[in-house]
N, C-alpha and C positions, 0 to 999 in steps of 0.2 A: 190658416195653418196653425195649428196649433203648435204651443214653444217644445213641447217633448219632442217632437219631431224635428223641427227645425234645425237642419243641417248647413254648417258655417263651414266653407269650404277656401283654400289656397292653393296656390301655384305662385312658381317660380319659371320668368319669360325664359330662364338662359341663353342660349345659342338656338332658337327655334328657329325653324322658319314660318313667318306669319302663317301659311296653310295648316304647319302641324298645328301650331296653336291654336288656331281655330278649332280645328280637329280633337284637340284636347279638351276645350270647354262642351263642343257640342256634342260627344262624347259623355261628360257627365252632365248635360243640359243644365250648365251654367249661364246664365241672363243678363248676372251683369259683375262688369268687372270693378272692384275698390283698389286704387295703385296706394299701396301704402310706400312706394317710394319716400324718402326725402326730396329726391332731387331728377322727377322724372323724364330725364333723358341716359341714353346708352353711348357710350364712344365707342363702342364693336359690334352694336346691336342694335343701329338706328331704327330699324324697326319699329322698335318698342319706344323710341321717344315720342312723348306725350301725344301731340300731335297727330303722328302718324297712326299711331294704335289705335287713340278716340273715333280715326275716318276709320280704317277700318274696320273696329269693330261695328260703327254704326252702319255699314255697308251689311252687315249680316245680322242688321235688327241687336243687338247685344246694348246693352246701358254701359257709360262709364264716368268712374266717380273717382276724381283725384282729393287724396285725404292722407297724406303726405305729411301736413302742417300738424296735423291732430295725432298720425300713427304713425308717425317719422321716426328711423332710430338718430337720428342726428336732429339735435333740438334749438331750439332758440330760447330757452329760459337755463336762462345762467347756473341753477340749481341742483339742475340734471348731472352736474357735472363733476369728477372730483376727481383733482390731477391733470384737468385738460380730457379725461376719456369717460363717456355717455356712464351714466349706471341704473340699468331698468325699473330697479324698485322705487327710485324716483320719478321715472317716466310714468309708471302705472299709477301715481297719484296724479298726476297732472291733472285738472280740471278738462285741459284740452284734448288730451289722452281718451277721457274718462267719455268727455262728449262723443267725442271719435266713434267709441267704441258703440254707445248710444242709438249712433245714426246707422253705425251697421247690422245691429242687434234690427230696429226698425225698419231697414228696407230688405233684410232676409224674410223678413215676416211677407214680403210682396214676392220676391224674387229669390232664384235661387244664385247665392252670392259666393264666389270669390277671392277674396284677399290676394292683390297682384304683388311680386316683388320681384329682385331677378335671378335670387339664387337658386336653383337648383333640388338642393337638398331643402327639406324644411328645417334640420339639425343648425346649417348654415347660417340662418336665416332668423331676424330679429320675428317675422309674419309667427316665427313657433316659437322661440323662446319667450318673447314679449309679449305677444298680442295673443297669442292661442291660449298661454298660459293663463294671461287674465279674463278671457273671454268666455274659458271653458265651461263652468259653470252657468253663465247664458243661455248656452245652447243644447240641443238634444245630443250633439257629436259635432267633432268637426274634424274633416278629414282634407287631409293634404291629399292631391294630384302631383304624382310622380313625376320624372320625368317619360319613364314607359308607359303613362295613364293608368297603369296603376292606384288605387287608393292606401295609405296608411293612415288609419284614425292616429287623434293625437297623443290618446292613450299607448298605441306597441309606437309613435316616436318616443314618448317616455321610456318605454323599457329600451330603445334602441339608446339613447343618451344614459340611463343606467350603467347598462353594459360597458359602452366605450368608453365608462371612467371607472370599472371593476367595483360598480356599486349596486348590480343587478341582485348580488347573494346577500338573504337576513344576513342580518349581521344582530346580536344579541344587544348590542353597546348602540345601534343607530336604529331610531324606526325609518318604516318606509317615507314618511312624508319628511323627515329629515335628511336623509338620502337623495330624495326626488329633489329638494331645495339647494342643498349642495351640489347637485350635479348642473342645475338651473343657474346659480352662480357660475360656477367653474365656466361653463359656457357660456353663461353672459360676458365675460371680463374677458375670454376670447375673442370676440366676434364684434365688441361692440366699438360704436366710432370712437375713435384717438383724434384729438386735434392736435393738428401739426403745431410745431415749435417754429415762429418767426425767425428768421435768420437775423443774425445781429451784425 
């Protein structure tokens, strides 16, 4: 396959039920799944905890690859951190990160891949803000699986994240790609993990 072609794709488990899920992958004949969870289990969606998903999917021939440690938005290097809450531009340097992304770049190149999380929206969801963002360039496209299996490439989620911060119009004073970065932060510093304060 060659890498212009090579389409890097995600999904968000949310409230599915395993059959639609399936039905969603094979649908865009997806092969194999990458959980980029931190922490893969669900408290309202046992479904999708580790375990369960891995049988499953293996029951309907599907690969699955937990990579969590590498594309986590909740991290174990103290670095990431500032104030006690995650901040992406530090994540995407990561060495582990950077692997992460490495191993998914090469096993798209076999299969068509993925990126598992559990939100819903990919606005939501670190799988677009973090990882689509740095991965883009990688790949020939990569398009997000709606919840109505639908496609949105990650390009109109760009313009869709524009918009919801009144940053989709030129503006004389901001280029685009300073625009698109701004609106990238704003919603990083939303969405990304907080660590809780110890009770004293």
């Amino acid at each position: 396959m060659e890498e212009a072609e090579n389409i890097l794709y995600t999904i968000g488990h949310s409230n599915h039920t395993p059959d639609k899920f399936l039905d969603l992958l094979k649908d865009h004949e997806i092969s194999a799944i990458v959980d980029v969870r931190s922490s893969p289990y669900s408290k309202y969606c046992p479904q999708f905890n580790k375990d369960t998903l891995q049988n499953s999917l293996k029951k309907n021939n599907l690969h699955y690859l937990f990579l969590g440690e590498e594309l986590g938005a909740r991290r174990s290097e103290a670095n990431c951190y500032s104030n006690g809450k995650v901040q992406y531009d530090r994540i995407a340097k990561e060495p582990l990160f950077v692997n992460g992304l490495d191993r998914v770049l090469e096993g798209s190149k076999m299969m068509r891949v993925a990126l598992m999380c559990s939100e819903k929206d990919p606005l939501t969801c670190h799988r677009s803000i973090l990882i689509a963002r740095e991965a883009l360039n990688s790949f020939g496209g990569i398009h997000h699986i709606l919840e109505d299996g639908n496609i949105e490439t990650h390009e109109e989620s760009e313009q869709r994240l524009l918009r919801e911060y009144n940053l989709h119009n030129e503006d004389m004073f901001m280029s685009f790609d300073d625009r698109l970065t701004d609106a990238y932060s704003k919603r990083g510093q939303t969405i990304a993990y907080q660590e809780q304060e110890e009770e004293t």
